[in-house]
C-alpha positions as a Python dict, from the first residue, in 0.01 Angstrom:
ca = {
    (1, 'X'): (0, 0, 0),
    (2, 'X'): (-137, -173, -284),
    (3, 'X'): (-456, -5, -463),
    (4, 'X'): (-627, -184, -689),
    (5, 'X'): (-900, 89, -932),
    (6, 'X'): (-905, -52, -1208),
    (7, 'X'): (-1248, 3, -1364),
    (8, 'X'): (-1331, -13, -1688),
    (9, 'X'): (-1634, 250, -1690),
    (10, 'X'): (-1861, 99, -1439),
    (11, 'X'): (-1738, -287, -1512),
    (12, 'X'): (-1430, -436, -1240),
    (13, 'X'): (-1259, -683, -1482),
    (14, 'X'): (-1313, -1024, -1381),
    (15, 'X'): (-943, -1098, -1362),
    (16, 'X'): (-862, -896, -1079),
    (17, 'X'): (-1129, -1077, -847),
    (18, 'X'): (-953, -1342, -923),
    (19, 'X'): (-775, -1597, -604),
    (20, 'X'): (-458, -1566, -851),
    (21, 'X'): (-460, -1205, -870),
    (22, 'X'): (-501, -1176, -465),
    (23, 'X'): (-217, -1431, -420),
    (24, 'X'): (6, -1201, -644),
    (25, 'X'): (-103, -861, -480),
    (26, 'X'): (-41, -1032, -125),
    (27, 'X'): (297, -1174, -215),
    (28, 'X'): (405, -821, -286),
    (29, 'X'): (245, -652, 67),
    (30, 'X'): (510, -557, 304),
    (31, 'X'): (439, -715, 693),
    (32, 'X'): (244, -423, 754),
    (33, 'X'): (122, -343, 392),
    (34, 'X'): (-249, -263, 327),
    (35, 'X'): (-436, -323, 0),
    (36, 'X'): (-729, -112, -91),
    (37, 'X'): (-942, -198, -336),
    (38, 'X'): (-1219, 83, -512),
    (39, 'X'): (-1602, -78, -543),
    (40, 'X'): (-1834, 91, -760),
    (41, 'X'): (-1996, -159, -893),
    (42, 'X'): (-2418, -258, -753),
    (43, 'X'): (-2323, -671, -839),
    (44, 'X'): (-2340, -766, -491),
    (45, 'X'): (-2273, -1167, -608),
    (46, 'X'): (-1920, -1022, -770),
    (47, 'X'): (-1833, -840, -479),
    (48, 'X'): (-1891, -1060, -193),
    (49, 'X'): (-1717, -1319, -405),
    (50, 'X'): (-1421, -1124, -375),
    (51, 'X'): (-1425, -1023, -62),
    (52, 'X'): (-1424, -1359, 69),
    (53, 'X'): (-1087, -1426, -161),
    (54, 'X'): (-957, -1142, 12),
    (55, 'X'): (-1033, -1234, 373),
    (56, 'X'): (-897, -1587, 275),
    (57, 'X'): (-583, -1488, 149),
    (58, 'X'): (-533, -1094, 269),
    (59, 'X'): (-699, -1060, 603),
    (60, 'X'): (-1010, -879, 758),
    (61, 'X'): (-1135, -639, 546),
    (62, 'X'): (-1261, -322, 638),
    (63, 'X'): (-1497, -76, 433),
    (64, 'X'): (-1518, 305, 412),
    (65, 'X'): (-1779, 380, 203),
    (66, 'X'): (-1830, 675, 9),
    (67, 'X'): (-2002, 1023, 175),
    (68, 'X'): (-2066, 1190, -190),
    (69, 'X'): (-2048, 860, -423),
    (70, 'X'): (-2127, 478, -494),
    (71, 'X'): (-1755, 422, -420),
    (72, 'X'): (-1675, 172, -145),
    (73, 'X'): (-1297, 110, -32),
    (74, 'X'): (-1203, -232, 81),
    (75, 'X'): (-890, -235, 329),
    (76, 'X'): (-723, -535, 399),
    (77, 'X'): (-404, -626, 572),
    (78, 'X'): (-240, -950, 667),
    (79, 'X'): (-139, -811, 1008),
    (80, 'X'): (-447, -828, 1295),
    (81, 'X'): (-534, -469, 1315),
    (82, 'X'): (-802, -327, 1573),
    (83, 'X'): (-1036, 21, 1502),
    (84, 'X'): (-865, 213, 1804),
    (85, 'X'): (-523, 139, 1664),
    (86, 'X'): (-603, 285, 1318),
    (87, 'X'): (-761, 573, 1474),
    (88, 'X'): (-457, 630, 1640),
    (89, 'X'): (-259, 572, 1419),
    (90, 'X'): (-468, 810, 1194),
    (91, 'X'): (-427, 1095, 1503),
    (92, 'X'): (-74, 1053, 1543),
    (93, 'X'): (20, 1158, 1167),
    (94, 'X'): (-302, 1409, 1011),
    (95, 'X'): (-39, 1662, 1090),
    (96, 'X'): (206, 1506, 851),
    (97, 'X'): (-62, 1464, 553),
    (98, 'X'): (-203, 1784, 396),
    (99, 'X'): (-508, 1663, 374),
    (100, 'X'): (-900, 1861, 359),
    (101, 'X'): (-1054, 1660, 544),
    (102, 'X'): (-982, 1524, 936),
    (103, 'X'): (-783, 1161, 877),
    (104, 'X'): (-917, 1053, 1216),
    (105, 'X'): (-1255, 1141, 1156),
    (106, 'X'): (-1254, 961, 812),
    (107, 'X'): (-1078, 638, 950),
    (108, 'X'): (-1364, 657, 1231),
    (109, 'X'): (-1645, 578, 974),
    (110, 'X'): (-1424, 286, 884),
    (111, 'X'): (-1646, -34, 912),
    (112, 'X'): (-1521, -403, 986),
    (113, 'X'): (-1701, -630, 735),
    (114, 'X'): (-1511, -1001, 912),
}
């Protein structure tokens, strides 16, 4: 997994919207790597802009976006990857990650933006 948060108070530097930069992050994904990316930022020109590099050069994207924050989180992965298999996925191993809240109720609010 690659995450890319990389804000500089509310501003995502330009350079990591970049085709180049998504060529490099992709490059270094495993087969069944995922990247994430953190949105906070309201420049909806900026970020649709990058998520079409993304989808051209990643994969689908998918968006969770935040209950108690502005956040969104961008998923993207080069392998073809359907909701029911995440959730599954997500079922299969909550047990193994300590974490507060249910994974497979989390990955169910996960939206496909393709």
């Amino acid at each position: 997994m690659i995450v890319v948060d990389t804000y500089l108070g509310e501003q995502f530097p330009d350079h990591c919207s970049t085709q180049e930069f998504m060529r490099n992050a992709g490059k270094s994904l495993l087969a069944d790597g995922v990247i994430v990316v953190n949105w906070l930022s309201e420049n909806t020109q900026k970020r649709d802009n990058l998520l079409k590099i993304i989808k051209s050069i990643i994969g689908p994207v998918w968006q969770l976006p935040g209950l108690k924050s502005r956040n969104v989180l961008y998923f993207a992965s080069t392998r073809k990857i359907t909701r029911p298999a995440i959730i599954s996925t997500a079922t299969k191993i909550q047990a193994e990650i300590p974490f507060e809240n249910s994974l497979r109720q989390l990955v169910q609010r996960l939206q496909n933006i393709s």
